[in-house]
C-alpha positions as a LaTeX table, in Angstrom:
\begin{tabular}{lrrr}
\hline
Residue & $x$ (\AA) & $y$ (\AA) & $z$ (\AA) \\
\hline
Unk1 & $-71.64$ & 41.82 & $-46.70$ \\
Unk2 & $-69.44$ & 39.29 & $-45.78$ \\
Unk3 & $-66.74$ & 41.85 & $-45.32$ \\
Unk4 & $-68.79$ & 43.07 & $-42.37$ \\
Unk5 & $-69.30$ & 39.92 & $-40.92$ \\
Unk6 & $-65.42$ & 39.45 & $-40.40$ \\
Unk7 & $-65.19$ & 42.42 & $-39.02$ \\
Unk8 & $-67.74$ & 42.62 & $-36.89$ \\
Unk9 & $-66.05$ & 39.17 & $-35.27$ \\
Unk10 & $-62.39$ & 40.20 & $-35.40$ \\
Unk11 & $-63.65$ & 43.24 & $-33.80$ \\
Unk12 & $-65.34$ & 40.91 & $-31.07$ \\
Unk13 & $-62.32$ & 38.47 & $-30.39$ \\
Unk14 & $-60.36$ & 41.79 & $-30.28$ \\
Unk15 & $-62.63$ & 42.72 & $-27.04$ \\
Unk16 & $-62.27$ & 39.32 & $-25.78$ \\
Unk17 & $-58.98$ & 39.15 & $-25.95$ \\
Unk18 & $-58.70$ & 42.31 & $-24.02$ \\
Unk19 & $-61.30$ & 41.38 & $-21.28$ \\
Unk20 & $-59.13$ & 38.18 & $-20.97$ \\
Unk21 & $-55.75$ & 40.22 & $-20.76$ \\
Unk22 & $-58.15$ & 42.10 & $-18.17$ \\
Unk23 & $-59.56$ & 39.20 & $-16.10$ \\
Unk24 & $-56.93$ & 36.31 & $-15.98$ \\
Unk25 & $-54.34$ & 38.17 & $-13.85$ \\
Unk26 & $-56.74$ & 39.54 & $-11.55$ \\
Unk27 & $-58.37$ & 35.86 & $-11.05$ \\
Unk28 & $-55.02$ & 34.17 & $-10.75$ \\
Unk29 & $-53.79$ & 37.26 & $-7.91$ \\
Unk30 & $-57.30$ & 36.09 & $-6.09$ \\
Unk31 & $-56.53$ & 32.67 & $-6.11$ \\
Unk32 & $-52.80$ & 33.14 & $-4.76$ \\
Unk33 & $-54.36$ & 35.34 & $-1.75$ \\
Unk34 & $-56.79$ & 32.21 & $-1.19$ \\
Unk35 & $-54.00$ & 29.46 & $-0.85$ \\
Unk36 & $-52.41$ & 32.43 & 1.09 \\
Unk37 & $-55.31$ & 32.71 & 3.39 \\
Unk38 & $-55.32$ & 29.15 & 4.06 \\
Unk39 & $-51.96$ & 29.09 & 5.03 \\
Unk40 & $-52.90$ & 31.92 & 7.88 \\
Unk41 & $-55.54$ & 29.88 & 9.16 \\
Unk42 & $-53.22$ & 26.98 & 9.38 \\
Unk43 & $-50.96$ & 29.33 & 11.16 \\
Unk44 & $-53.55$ & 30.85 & 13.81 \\
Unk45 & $-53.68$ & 33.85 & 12.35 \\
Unk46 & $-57.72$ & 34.02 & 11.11 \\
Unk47 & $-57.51$ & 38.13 & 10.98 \\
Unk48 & $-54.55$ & 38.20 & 8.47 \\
Unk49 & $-56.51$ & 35.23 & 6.65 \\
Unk50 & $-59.67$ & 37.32 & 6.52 \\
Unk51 & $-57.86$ & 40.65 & 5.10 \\
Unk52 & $-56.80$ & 38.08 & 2.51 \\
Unk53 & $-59.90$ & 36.57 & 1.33 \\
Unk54 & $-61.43$ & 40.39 & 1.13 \\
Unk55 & $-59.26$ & 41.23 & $-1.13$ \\
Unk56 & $-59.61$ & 37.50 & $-3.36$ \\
Unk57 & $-62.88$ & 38.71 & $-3.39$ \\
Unk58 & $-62.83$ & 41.92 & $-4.52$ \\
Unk59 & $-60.71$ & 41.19 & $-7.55$ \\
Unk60 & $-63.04$ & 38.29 & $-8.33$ \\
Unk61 & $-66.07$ & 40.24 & $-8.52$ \\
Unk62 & $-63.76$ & 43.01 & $-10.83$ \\
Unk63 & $-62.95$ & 39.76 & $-12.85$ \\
Unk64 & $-67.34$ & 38.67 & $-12.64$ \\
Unk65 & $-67.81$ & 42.58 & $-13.99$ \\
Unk66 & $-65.73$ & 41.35 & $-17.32$ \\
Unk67 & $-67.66$ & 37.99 & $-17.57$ \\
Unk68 & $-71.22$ & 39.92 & $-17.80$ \\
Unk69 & $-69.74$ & 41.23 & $-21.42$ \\
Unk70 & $-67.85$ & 37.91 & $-22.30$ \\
Unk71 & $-69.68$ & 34.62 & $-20.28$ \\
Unk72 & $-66.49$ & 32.53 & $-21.82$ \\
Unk73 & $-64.16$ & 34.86 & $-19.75$ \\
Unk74 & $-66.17$ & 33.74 & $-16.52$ \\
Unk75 & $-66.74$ & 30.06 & $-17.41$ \\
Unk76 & $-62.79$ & 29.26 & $-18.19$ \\
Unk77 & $-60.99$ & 26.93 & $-16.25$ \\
Unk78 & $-58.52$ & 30.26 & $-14.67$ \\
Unk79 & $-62.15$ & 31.93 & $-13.30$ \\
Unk80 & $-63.18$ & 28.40 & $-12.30$ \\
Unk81 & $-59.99$ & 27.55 & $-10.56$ \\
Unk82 & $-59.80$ & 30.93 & $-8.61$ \\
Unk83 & $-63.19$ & 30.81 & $-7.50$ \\
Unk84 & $-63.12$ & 27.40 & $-6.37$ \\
Unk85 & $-60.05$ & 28.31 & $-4.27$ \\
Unk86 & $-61.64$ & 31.34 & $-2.80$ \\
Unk87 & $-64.81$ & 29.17 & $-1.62$ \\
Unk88 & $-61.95$ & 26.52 & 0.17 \\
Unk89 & $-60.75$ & 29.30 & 2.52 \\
Unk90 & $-63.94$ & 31.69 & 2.61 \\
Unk91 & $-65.55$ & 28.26 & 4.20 \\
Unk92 & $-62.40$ & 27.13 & 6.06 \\
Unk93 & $-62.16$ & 30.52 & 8.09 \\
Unk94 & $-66.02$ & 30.78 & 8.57 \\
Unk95 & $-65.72$ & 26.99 & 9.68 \\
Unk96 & $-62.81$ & 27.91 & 12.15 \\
Unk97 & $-63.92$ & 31.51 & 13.58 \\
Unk98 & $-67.25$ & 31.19 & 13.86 \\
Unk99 & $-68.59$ & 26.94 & 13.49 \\
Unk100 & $-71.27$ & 27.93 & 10.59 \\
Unk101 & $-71.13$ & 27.73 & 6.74 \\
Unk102 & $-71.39$ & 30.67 & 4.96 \\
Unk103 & $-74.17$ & 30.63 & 2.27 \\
Unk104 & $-73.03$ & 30.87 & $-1.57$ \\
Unk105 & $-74.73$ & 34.14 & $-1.61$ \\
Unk106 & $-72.69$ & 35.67 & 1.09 \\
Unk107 & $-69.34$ & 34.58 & $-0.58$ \\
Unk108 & $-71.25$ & 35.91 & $-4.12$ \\
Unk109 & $-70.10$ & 32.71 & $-5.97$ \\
Unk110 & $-72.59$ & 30.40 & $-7.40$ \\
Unk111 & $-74.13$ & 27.10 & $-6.64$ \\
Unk112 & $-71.49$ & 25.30 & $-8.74$ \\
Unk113 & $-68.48$ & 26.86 & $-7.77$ \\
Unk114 & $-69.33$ & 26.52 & $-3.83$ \\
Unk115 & $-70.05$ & 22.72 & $-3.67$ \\
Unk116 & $-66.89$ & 22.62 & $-5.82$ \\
Unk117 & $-64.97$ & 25.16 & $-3.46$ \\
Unk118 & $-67.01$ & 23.03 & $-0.46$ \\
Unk119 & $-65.72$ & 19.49 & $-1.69$ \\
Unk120 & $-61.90$ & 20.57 & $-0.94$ \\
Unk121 & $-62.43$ & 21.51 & 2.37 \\
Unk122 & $-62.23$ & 18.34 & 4.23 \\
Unk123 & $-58.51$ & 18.47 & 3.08 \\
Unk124 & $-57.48$ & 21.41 & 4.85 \\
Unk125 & $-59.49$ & 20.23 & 8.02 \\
Unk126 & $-57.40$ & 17.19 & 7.82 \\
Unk127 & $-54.16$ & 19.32 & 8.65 \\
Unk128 & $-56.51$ & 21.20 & 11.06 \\
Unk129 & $-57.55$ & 17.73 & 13.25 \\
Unk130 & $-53.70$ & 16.76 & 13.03 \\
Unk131 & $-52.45$ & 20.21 & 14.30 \\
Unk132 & $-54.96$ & 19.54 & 17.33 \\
Unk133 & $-54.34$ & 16.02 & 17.67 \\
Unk134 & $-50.14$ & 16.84 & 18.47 \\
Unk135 & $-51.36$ & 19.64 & 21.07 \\
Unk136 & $-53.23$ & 17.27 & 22.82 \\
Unk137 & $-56.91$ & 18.60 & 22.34 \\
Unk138 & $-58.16$ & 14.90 & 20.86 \\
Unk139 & $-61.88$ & 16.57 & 21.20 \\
Unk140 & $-61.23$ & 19.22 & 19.08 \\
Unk141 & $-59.74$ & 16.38 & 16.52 \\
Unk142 & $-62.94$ & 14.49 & 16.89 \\
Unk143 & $-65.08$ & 17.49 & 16.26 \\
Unk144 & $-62.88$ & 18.58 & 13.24 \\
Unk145 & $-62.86$ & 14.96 & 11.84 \\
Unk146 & $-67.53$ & 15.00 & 12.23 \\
Unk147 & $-66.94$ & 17.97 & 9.79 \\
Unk148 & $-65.08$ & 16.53 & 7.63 \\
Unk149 & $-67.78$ & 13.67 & 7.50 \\
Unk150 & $-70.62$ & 16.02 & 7.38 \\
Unk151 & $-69.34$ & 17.66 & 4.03 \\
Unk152 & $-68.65$ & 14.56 & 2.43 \\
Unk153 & $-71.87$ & 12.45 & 3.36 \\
Unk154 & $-74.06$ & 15.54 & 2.04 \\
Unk155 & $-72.04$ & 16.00 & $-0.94$ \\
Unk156 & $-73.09$ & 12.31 & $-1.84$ \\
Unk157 & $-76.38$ & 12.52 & $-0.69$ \\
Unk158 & $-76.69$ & 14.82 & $-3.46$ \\
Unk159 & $-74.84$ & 12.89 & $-5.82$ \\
Unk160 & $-77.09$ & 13.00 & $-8.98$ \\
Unk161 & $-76.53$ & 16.72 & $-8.72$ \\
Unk162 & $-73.18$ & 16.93 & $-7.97$ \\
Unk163 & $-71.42$ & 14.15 & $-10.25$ \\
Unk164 & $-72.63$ & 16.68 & $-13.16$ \\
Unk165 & $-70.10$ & 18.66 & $-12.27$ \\
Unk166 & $-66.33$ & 18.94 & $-13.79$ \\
Unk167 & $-64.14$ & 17.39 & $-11.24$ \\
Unk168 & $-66.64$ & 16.65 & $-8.77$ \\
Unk169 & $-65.66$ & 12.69 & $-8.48$ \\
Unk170 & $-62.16$ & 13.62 & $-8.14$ \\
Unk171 & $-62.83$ & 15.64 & $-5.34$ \\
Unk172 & $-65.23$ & 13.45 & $-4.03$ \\
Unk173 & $-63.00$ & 10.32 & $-4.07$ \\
Unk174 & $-59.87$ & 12.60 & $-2.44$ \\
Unk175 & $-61.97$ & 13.78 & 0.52 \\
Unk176 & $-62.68$ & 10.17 & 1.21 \\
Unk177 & $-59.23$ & 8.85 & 1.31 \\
Unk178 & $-58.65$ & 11.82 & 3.34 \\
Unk179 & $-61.36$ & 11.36 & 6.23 \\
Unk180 & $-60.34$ & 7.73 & 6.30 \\
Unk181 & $-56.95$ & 8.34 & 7.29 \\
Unk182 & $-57.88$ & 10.95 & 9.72 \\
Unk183 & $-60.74$ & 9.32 & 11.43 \\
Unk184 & $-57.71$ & 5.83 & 11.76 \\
Unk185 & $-55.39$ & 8.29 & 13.25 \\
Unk186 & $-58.18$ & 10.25 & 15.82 \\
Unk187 & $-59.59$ & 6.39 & 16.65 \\
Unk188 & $-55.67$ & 5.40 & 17.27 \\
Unk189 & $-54.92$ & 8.28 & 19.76 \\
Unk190 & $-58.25$ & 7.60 & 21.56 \\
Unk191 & $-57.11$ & 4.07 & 22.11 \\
Unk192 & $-53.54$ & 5.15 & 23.05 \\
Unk193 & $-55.43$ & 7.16 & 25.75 \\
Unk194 & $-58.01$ & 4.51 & 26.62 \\
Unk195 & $-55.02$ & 2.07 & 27.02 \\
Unk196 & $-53.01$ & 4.87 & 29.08 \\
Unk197 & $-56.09$ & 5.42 & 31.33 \\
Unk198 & $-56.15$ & 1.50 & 31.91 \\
Unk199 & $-53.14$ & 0.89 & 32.83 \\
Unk200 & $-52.51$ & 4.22 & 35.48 \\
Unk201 & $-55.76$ & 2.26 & 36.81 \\
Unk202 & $-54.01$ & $-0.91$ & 37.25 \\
Unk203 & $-51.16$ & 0.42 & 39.14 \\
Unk204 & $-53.47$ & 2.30 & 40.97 \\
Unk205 & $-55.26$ & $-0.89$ & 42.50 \\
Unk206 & $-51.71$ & $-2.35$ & 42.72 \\
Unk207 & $-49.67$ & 0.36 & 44.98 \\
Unk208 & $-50.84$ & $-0.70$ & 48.70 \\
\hline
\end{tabular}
């Protein structure tokens, strides 16, 4: 009898230990070709960014076809991590190429890893406002910057829900910091222009 039961579990960590051998380097590849993506978008190219986060999501739904056998396989902290990262860009290039939010269904994640994925977004906006704010475009840097807000005040309007989650006040208290230093650098260029704009006016009223 008890024979049985040993083998019965060696036989199942055997399996697991396969469908981790199995899963692990396919979620690791999909979160490389997320941080990859992002980097395209940063770049300007959103088409290269998009082949990228096809193919993040392909192998993560190979890796979600293990995880229906062996739930640990999809709950560990590589899964978690590549999923998370794969929500950042999937968001980031929906946010950039077409000004919605893509549903949690769309990406196929679920409603823990895209508020996870959702909380590191304003981070990569941040470079986004900054990239607009040296070419000049200090609208585009004040639109960027509302998004950034938007994501963080309805991420702590739903705080009861949220703060349940693993890593979820780290996040949290990191996308703070960074909208506060963006939204001092956006209110700093508008008052280098509002000063600009004041003084052309004074010579203006000056020259005879």
């Amino acid at each position: 009898m008890l024979q049985e039961i040993i083998k019965k579990v060696t036989e199942h960590l055997r399996a697991l230990d396969d469908a981790k051998d199995r899963a692990y380097p396919k979620a690791r590849k999909a979160r490389t070709r997320s941080k990859h993506s992002i980097l395209m978008l940063h770049k300007g190219e959103p088409e290269k960014a998009e082949r990228l986060i096809s193919e993040a999501a392909n192998m993560l739904t190979e890796v979600r076809e293990v995880g229906e056998a062996f739930p640990g396989v999809q709950s560990s902290e590589t899964v978690e991590a590549a999923l998370q990262e794969y929500v950042e860009a999937a968001i980031l290039h929906s946010l950039i190429t077409e000004k919605r939010y893509p549903t949690p269904e769309e990406l196929g994640v679920e409603e823990t890893d895209y508020v996870l994925g959702l909380a590191d977004v304003p981070g990569e906006l941040r470079r986004q406002a900054l990239d607009s704010l040296r070419e000049g475009d200090l609208e585009a840097a004040e639109g960027i910057l509302e998004t950034m807000e938007e994501i963080y005040l309805y991420l702590v309007e739903a705080e009861e829900a949220t703060m349940m989650l693993k890593g979820m006040r780290r996040k949290l208290d990191v996308a703070r910091g960074v909208i506060e230093r963006t939204r001092a650098e956006v209110t700093a260029e508008a008052g280098r222009r509002r000063l600009s704009k004041d003084l052309r006016s004074f010579r203006d009223k000056l020259e005879p």
